[in-house]
C-alpha positions as CSV (number, residue, x, y, z in Angstrom):
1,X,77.2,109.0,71.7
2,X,74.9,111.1,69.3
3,X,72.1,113.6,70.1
4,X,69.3,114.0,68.2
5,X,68.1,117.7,68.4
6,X,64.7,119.0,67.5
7,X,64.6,122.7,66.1
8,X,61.5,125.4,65.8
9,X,61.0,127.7,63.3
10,X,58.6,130.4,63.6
11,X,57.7,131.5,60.3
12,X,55.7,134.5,60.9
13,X,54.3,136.6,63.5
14,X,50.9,135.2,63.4
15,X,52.1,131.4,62.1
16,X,54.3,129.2,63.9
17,X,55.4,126.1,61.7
18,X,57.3,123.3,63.7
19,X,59.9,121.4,61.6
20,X,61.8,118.4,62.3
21,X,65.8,118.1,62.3
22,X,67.4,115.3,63.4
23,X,71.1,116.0,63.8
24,X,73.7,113.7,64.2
25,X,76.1,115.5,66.7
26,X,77.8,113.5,68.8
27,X,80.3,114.0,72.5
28,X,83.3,114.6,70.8
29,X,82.1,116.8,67.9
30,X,80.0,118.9,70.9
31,X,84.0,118.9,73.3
32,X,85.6,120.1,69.9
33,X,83.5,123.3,69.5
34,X,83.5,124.1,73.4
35,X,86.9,124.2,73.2
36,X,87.1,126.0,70.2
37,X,84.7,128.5,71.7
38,X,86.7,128.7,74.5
39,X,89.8,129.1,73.2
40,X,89.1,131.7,70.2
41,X,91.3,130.1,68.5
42,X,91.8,126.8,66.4
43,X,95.0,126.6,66.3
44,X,95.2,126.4,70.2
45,X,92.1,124.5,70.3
46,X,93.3,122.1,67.8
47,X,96.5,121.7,70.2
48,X,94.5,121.0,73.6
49,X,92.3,118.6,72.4
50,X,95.4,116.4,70.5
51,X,94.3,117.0,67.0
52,X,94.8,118.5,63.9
53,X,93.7,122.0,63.2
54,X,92.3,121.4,60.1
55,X,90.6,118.3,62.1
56,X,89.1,120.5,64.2
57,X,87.9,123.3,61.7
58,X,86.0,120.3,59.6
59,X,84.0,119.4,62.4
60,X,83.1,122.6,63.1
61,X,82.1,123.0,59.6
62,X,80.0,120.0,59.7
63,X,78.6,121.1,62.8
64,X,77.6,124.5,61.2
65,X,76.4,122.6,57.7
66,X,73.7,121.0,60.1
67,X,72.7,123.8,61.7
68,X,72.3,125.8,59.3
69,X,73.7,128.4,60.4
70,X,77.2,130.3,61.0
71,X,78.8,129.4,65.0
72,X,81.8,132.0,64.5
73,X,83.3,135.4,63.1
74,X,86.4,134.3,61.7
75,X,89.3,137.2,61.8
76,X,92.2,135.4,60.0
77,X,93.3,132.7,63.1
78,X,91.1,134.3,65.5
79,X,87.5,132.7,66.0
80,X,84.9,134.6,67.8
81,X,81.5,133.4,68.9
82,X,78.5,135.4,67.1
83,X,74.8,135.7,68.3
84,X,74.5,131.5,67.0
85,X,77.8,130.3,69.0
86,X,76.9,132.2,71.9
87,X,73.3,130.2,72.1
88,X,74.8,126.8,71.2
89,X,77.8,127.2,73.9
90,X,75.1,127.8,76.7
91,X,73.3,124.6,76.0
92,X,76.7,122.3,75.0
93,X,77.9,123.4,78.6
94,X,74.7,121.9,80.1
95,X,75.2,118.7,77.8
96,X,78.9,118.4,78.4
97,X,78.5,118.6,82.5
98,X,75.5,116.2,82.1
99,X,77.0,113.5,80.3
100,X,80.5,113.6,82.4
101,X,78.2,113.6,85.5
102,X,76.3,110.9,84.1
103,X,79.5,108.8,83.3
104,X,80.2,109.3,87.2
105,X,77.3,108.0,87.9
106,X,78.0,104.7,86.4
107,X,81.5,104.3,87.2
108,X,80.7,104.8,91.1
109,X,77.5,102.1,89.9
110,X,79.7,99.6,88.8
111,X,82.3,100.0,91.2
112,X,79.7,100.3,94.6
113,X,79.3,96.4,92.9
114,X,82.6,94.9,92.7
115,X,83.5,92.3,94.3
116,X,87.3,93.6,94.0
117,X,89.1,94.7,96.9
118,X,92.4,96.1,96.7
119,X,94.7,96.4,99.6
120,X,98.2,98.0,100.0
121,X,100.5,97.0,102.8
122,X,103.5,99.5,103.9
123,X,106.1,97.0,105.1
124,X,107.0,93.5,103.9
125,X,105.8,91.9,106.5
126,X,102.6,91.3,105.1
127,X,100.3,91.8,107.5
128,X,98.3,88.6,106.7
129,X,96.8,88.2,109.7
130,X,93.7,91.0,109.0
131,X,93.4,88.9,105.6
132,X,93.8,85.1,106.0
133,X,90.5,85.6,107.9
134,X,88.8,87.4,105.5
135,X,89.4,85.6,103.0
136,X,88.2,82.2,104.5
137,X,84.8,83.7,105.3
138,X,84.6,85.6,101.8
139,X,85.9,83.8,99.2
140,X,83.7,85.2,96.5
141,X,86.0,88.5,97.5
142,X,89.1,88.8,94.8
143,X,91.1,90.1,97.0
144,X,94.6,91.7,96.0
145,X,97.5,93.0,98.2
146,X,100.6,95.0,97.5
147,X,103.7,96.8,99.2
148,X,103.2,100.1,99.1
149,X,106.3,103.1,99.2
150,X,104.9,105.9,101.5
151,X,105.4,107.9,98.3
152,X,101.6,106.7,97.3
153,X,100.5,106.9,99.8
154,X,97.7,109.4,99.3
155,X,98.1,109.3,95.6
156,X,97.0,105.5,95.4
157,X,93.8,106.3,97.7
158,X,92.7,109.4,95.4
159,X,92.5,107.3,92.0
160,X,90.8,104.1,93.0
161,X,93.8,102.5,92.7
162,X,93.5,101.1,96.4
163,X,89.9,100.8,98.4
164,X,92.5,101.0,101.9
165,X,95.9,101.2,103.2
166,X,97.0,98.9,106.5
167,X,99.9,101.7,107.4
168,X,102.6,101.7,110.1
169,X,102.2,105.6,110.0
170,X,99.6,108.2,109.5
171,X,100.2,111.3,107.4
172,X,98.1,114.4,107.5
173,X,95.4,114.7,104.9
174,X,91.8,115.8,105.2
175,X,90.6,113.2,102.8
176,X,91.7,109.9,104.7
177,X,90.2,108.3,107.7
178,X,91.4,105.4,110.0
179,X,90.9,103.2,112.6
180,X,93.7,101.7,114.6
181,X,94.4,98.3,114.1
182,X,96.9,97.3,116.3
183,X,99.3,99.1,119.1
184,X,102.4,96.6,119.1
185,X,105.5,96.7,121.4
186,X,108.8,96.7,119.3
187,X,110.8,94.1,120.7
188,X,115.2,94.4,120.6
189,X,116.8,91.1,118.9
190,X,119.9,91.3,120.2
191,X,122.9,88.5,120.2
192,X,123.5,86.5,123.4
193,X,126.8,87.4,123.8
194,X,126.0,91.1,123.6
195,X,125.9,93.2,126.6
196,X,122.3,94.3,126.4
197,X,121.1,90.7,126.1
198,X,121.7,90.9,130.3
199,X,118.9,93.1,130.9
200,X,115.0,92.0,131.4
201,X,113.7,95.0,129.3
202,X,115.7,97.7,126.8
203,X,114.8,101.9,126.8
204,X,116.0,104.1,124.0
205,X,119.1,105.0,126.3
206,X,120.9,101.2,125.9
207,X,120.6,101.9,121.7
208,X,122.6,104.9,121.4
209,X,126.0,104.2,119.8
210,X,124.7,100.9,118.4
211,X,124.5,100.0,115.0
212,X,121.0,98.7,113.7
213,X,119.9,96.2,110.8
214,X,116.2,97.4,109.6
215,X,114.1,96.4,106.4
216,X,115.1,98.3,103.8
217,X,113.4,101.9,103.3
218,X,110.6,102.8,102.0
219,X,108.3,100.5,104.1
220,X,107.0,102.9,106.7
221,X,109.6,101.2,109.0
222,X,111.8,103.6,109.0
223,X,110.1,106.4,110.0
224,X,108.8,104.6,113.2
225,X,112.7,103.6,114.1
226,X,113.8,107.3,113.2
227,X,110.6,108.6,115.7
228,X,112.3,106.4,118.3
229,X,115.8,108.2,118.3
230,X,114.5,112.0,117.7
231,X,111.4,112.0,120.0
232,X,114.1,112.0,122.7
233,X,116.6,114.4,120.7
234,X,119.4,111.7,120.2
235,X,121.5,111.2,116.9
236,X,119.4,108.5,114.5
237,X,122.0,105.5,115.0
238,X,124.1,103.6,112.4
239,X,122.1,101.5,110.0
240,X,122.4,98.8,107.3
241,X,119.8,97.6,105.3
242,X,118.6,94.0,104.7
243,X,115.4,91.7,104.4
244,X,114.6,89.7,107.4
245,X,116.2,86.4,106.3
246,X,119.8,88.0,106.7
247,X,118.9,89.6,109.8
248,X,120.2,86.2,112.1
249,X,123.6,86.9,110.3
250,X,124.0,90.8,111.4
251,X,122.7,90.0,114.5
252,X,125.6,87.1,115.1
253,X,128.3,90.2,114.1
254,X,126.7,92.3,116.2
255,X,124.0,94.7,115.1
256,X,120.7,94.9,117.1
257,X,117.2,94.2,115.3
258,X,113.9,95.9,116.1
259,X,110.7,94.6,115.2
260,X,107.3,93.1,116.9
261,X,107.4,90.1,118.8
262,X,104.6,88.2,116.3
263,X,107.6,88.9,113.7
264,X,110.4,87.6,115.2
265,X,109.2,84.5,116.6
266,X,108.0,83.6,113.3
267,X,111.1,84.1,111.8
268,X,113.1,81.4,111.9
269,X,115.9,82.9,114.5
270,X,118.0,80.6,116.2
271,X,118.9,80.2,120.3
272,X,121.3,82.7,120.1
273,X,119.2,85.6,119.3
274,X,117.4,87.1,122.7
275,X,114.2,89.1,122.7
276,X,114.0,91.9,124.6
277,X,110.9,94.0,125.2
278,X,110.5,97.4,125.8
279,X,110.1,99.5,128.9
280,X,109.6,102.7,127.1
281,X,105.9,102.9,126.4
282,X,106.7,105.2,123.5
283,X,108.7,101.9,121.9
284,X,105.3,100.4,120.0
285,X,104.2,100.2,116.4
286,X,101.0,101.2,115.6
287,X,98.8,100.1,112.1
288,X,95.9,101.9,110.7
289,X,93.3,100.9,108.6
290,X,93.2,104.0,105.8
291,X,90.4,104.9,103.3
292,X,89.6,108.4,101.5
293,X,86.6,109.3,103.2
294,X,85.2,111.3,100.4
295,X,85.0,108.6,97.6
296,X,82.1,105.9,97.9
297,X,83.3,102.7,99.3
298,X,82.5,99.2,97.2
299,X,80.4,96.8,97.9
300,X,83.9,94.3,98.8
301,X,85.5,97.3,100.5
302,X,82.3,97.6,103.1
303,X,82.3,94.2,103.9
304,X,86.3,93.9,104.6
305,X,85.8,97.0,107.1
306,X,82.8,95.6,109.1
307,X,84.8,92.3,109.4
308,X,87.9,93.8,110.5
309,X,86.3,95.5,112.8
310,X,84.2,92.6,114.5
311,X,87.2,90.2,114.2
312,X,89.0,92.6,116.0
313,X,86.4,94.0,118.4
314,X,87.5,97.8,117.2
C-alpha cells in the first residue's frame, strides 16, 4: 500500500508558495521507521521487525532522500529522533492505527459473510443430532466439525478458529457465552451376570470399588465421570481406557460403562449388557452451546444459533 503525501512550503513571511510532492512511501517502509523510532536503535529495530540492519537503515535513508530532510541524530548505534522524526512519528502513529483498523474492518466484513461454519465437538460421540438437521435445511452452509481436547478450548474460540463449541463442561472465562443444550441422565452398562444388574436404578454408592471403561481422555468425558466420584468425596475408581466398540468386551469381563442412554442403544450392545439409569439427580451430562461473546458472529454462525434454538425450543 503506498501513500501519496502533499507537502507546503512557506517561502516567506508575506508569500506562501504551495508545491507538490508526491512520495512513494508505503506500510512497511512507514512500520520500519516507527519501530526504529521507537526502539533508538537499528540494530534492535532491525531485530524485531526480522530484517537486516543495514535493510532497515536503507529504507530509512530513502525515506529521508524523499523528504528531504534528516528523521534522526545518529550517535554511533544510537538513533535519536530530531525536530523532523518527532513530527513524522506523530502522524505515522495515526496512519499505522488507521490502516490496521481498517484491515479489521474488512476481515470482520468478509467474515460477517461467510457461509463457513466451524464447529468443535468435545467427545467422540459426535453429537450429530444438533447438525444432521441443520444441515438438511441449510445446505448452502459448509459446515465443518471436529473433536476438540479441552486444552483449546478457549484458545480455538479467541482466533476464529471455531464460530462455537458443543461442550460436555463449561470452564470459567468472561469472554464465552452458552446456552444449554441438553441435561442427559448417564445411564450404567453393566453385565447381566453382575451384581448391580439386579437393581432397577444405580447411585454413586453401588460404583465404589468398581472398575470403569470410559472414552479415552481428553474428551470432556472425564471430567464429568471424575465430578461424579469427588462431589460426594469418594476415591475416583479404577479405569481403563477404550473407544466404544471395545466397550461390549470389558463389559463381558466385568467393568461397568457409563454413558447416555441415546449412546448406548445405538451402539450395537448385545442382550447381555443391562441399562441402568440413575437415581442420583446429580448423575446427568449436560452440553453447551459456546461462542466468544466479544467477537462478531458470521453470517452461517447466526443462522446455526437461531436454529438450534427453535429446533430445540431453548
Amino acid at each position: 500500500m503506498h501513500l501519496c503525501i502533499l507537502l507546503f512550503r512557506r517561502e516567506n513571511a508575506s508569500t506562501v508558495a504551495r508545491s507538490t510532492l508526491c512520495l512513494i512511501m508505503d506500510i512497511i517502509q512507514l512500520q520500519y521507521f516507527y519501530t526504529a523510532a521507537k526502539e533508538q536503535h537499528f540494530t534492535r529495530a532491525a531485530n524485531k521487525l526480522n530484517i537486516s540492519q543495514p535493510t532497515l537503515s536503507a529504507s530509512i535513508s530513502r525515506l529521508e532522500d524523499e523528504l528531504g530532510c534528516q528523521l534522526f541524530n545518529r550517535k554511533g548505534r544510537q538513533v535519536l529522533l530530531n525536530e523532523n522524526g518527532e513530527i513524522l512519528l506523530k502522524h505515522a502513529q495515526t496512519i499505522l492505527q488507521s490502516y490496521q483498523d481498517a484491515v479489521s474492518e474488512l476481515e470482520a466484513l468478509r467474515r460477517s459473510n461467510s457461509n463457513v461454519l466451524n464447529i468443535a465437538c468435545m467427545t467422540v460421540q459426535v453429537h450429530s443430532k444438533y447438525l444432521r438437521n441443520f444441515r438438511k435445511k441449510h445446505p448452502e452452509i459448509k459446515l465443518f466439525q471436529k473433536i476438540l481436547l479441552t486444552d483449546g478450548f478457549v484458545s480455538t474460540l479467541n482466533d476464529n478458529e471455531n464460530d462455537f463449541i458443543i461442550a460436555n463442561i463449561l470452564i470459567s472465562n468472561e469472554s464465552l457465552a452458552y446456552i444449554l443444550l441438553a441435561d442427559d441422565p448417564l445411564y450404567l452398562a453393566v453385565s447381566r451376570d453382575h451384581p448391580i444388574s439386579q437393581k432397577e436404578t444405580y447411585s454413586v454408592d453401588d460404583l465404589i470399588n468398581e472398575h470403569f471403561v470410559i472414552v479415552p481422555g481428553g474428551s470432556g468425558f472425564m471430567q464429568i465421570f471424575e465430578a461424579l466420584f469427588t462431589a460426594n468425596h469418594y476415591p475416583i475408581p479404577q479405569v481403563d481406557y477404550a473407544f466404544p466398540s471395545e466397550w461390549q468386551k470389558y463389559i463381558n469381563k466385568g467393568y461397568l460403562a457409563i454413558s447416555t442412554e441415546e449412546f448406548f442403544y445405538s451402539g450395537g450392545f448385545d442382550s447381555s449388557v443391562v441399562f441402568l439409569p440413575p437415581e442420583d439427580p446429580a448423575c446427568h451430562r449436560k452440553q453447551y452451546l459456546v461462542w466468544n461473546k466479544d467477537k462478531p458472529m458470521t453470517k452461517a454462525a447466526k443462522l446455526f444459533q437461531q436454529t438450534i434454538k427453535n429446533d430445540y425450543h431453548l
